[in-house]
C-alpha angles and dihedrals in degrees: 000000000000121000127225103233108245144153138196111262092015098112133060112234098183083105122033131185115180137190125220083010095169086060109123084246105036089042097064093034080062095045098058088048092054085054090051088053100249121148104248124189126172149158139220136174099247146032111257140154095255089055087043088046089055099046081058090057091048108268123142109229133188119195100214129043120252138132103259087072088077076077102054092105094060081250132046126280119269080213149357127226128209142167098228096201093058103035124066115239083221083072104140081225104051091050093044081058094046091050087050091057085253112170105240114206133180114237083245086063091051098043086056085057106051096045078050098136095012129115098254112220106179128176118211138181151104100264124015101031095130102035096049086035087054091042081053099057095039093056094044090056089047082060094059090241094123089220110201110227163181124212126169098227135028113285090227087224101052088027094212134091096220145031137164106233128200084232129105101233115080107207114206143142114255105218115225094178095094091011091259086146087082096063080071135096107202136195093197127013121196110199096191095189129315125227129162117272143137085044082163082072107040101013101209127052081239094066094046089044081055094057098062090043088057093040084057085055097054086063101118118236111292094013117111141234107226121196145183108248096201084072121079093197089055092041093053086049103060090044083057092044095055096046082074097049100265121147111246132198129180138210128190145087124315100276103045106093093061115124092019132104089209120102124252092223085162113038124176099231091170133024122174115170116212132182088265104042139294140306116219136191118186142180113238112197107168120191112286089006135101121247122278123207106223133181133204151159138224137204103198117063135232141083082252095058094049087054094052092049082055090050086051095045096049095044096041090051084049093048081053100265115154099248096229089057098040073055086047091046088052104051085039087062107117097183147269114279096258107007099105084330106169103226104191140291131260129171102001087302118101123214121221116183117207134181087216096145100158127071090247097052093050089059098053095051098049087046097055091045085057085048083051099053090034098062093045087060096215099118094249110171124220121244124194128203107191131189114176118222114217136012096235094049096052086050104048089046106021094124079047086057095038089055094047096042086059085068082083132092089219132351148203122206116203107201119262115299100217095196101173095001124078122235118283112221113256098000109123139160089264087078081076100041095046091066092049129112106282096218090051118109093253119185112184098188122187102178112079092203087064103055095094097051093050100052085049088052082061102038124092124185109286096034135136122231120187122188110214146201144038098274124059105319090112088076088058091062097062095045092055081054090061104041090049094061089039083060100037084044082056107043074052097059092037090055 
């Protein structure tokens, strides 16, 4: 796990080149230069409406990676940006820079330089980082502070990933996955659980429980380290935290602390669940005040979903938030594009699209889409249309997908989305399948063009489908759609 070294305040930004530049990340961190009037040039490998977005803006894009874009800018680049994990470091690009004499830096290092002065509030974790970090900045803006930020996915109301605010706190997701969280300096850091994952990267959960105790050392003097105290992992985390004289909040339900010495400064006090959401009532108590009774409502389900509105209230009241607007901001959160988006309804069956990529966000999902159906009382059942991302990841936790995947009433497996890794011989998406309920409506399906069909043979009027995992999947959404209206078109026609 070697480091670039790097330091705050070493490169000159005044012109920019970056690879791999529509990515969710590199996109926003493109956005917010382009604000701040740097030239800014790129490549990626595809046409997409991030790359068309930031053409609009006055970026000068190439699809397609080779050496010449260094000159896009009419003179070469003062640095070059990558996401180490997605681009080869075989990039023609890349290496033309390095041959120039071209600083290369990684998007975590730029990100640290442009939330340079800010008050950094960063959101870290294994599951929930863009959701609580979205429910922050919404609640921040309905505060009237202007936060600047970085999301990994689009907020639906302001519709962007990225913006450079007037105010003085700087929002963004700090990235365990190749430990770039510790290039940051925050003010306040939220650990929302911790479970071992990207063990490609760090190969033993040891070393992935070490990343969030340095990244708690990385909080500057004053700032606060804020957990979730339903997670034991978290929870460990900030006592050991502590034990070194850093200041510890927690968040969760009114038991949770038990058994802690770290303080409950956001408790669930209420917690009805509705067909549209939740409504939640909690108990603030910020360091040297007294507690504040607050009340709030939000529009997407799940226990999950009410945790990560406590991270963003409590963050958001240390970052100097009042706390009745940060409540306003909540129950105004309309959502992250694919995390539970409802994508339309067709047929009688509505479609939700969500990134859940782990085992226990699948879970989460699946069981807040229960939560969902359960509380309308019809008798909906719940469909999933799964495509797993990585083949290191399905193989480390094919029996965990398998489990979550049995939340649903019937389900169709795609088969594994590699992304960065190459194919391993004989590992397919049946290792999960095969340790599914047998009397479980089970579809494995290969063929990506299928997928849709299959997930319309399940579904009945009434039904839930959720499209589900961090690769392609999303397209699928859009296609059941269609074919939903084609067959309810033709049972029209057939009438």
């Amino acid at each position: 796990m070697t480091e670039t070294p790097y330091t705050v305040g070493s490169v000159d930004l005044s012109r920019v080149h970056m690879v791999g530049i529509g990515g969710s990340g590199m996109s926003g961190l493109a956005r917010i230069l382009l604000i701040r009037d740097a030239v800014v040039t790129g490549s990626d490998v595809k046409k997409s409406t991030a790359v068309e977005v930031l053409r609009t803006m006055g970026a000068t894009i190439e699809i397609g990676h080779k050496a010449e874009n260094l000159e896009l800018g009419g003179e070469k680049p003062t640095v070059v940006v990558t996401s180490f994990a997605a681009i080869p470091q075989d990039n023609p690009e890349l290496a033309a820079a390095r041959a120039a004499g071209i600083p290369v830096i990684r998007r975590s290092d730029l990100l640290a330089e442009l939330m340079d002065g800010h008050r950094q509030i960063l959101l870290a974790g294994t599951h929930g980082k863009t959701s609580t970090t979205s429910m922050a900045v919404n609640a921040l803006q309905q505060a009237g502070l202007d936060p600047s930020f970085a999301i990994g996915g689009q907020l639906n109301r302001a519709g962007t990933n990225a913006h450079s605010g007037t105010g003085e706190a700087f929002v963004a997701e700090a990235d365990e996955s190749d430990a770039s969280l510790l290039r940051y300096s925050p003010t306040v850091a939220v650990i929302t659980n911790i479970e071992p994952d990207h063990l490609d990267y760090f190969q033993t959960p040891e070393r992935y429980y070490q990343v969030f105790d340095d990244f708690a050392d990385r909080i500057v003097e004053g700032g606060y380290l804020v957990v979730c105290l339903e997670d034991e992992h978290a929870v460990a985390t900030a006592q050991r935290a502590a034990q070194r004289g850093i200041q510890v909040l927690g968040y969760g339900g009114s038991d949770a602390a038990v058994g802690t010495d770290v303080p409950c400064a956001a408790e669930v006090l209420e917690e009805n669940v509705s067909a549209t959401g939740a409504h939640v009532r909690v108990r603030l108590t910020l360091p040297e005040q007294g507690p504040q009774e607050l009340s709030y409502d939000l529009h997407i389900p799940g226990h999950n979903m009410v945790l990560n509105s406590l991270a963003a209230l409590l963050a958001g009241a240390l970052a100097g938030g009042e706390p009745d607007a940060l409540a306003a901001g909540l129950t105004d959160f309309t959502g992250v594009r694919r995390r539970f988006e409802f994508r339309g309804e067709a047929g009688g069956v509505r479609v939700f699209d969500d990134y859940a990529h782990h085992p226990t966000e699948v879970s989460a999902v699946l069981t807040a889409a229960r939560e969902k159906v359960d509380a309308e009382g019809k008798g909906a059942r719940v469909i999933a249309c799964f495509q797993p991302h990585l083949y290191s990841r399905t193989m480390k936790f094919d029996a965990e997908f398998a489990q979550a995947l049995a939340l649903a009433d019937a389900a169709v497996v795609l088969d594994i989305y590699g992304a960065r890794e190459q194919p391993v011989e004989g590992i397919t998406s049946r290792i999960i399948t095969d340790k599914m309920p047998e009397d479980m409506p089970v579809i494995f399906e290969p063929d990506f063009s299928e997928a849709a069909g299959d997930a319309v043979s399940l579904a009945q009027p009434g039904d839930v489908v959720l499209t589900i995992g961090a690769g392609t999947i999303t397209y699928v959404a859009g296609e059941i759609l269609h074919a939903l209206e084609k067959s309810a078109d033709q049972k029209g026609k057939d009438v």
